[in-house]
C-alpha positions, 0 to 999 in steps of 0.5 A: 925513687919512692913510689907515689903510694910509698909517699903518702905513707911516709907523709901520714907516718910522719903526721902521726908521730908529729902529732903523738909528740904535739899531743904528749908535748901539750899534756906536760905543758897543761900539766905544769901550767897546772901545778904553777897555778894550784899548788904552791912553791915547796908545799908537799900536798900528799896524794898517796902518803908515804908513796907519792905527793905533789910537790912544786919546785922550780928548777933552773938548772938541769936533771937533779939542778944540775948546772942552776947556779950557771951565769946566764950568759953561758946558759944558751951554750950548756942548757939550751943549745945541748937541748935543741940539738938533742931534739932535732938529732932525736927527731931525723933519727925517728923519721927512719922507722916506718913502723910504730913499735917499742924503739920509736914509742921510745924516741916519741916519749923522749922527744915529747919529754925534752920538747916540753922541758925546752920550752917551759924554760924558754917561756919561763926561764925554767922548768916546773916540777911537782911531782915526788915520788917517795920510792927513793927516800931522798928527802924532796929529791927527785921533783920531776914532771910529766916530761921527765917522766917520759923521757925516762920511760922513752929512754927505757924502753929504747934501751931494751929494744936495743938490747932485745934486737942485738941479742935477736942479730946473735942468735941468727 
């Protein structure tokens, strides 16, 4: 049984991740919002030339369009069921750390990422992207959005805590 103490810690733990997700979530929301109302559809604005540039696309799809040309029938099945079960299993596996450390800034980053991908493509049937990084020569590939970015960097940083932690369990 938890202490009444242990509680309240638990309930302001869990405020804090909420709100750290509801703040990251509403930034890639405000900024997509942004680019689908000043920049225009396919209209590379340079920024930093040869490195970075804005750049808006619509993607109905998944990661690189993958899935885009999908019946819209089936869309709900392989686009937004995956998604939503992916953000709960995300959000019960964040509750289990006490602590704000690297593994769950990892999970808060990619939580925030894929919450606001959902719901820009339930509230408009898809996902705005903008920003092209020239580090890949790729010719417009990848367009990605603030929530990308984040769920990339969340990925990463759970990825090196996981590898940091096990190599720490050997060493004991």
């Amino acid at each position: 049984m938890q202490s009444h103490g242990n509680k309240k810690l638990n309930k302001k733990k869990v405020i804090k991740q909420l709100s750290l997700i509801a703040g990251l979530t509403t930034a890639d929301l405000l900024s997509k919002a942004w680019a689908d109302r000043f920049l225009s559809i396919y209209d590379k604005k340079p920024v930093i030339p040869g490195f970075f540039d804005l750049w808006l696309a619509e993607n109905t799809g998944i990661s690189y369009s993958l899935l885009a040309r999908l019946p819209s029938s089936l869309a709900p099945w392989l686009i937004y069921l995956p998604s939503f079960v992916i953000i709960l299993f995300v959000f019960f596996r964040l509750r289990r750390f006490n602590q704000l450390g690297l593994r769950p800034a990892g999970l808060l980053m990619f939580l925030s990422g894929a919450l606001g991908n959902l719901l820009n493509r339930l509230a408009n049937g898809k996902v705005t992207d903008f920003l092209y990084f020239h580090v890949l020569n790729t010719q417009g590939y990848p367009i990605l959005n603030f929530a990308d970015l984040l769920v990339g960097a969340g990925t990463l940083l759970w990825i090196y805590q996981e590898l940091t932690h096990r190599s720490k369990l050997r060493n004991i």
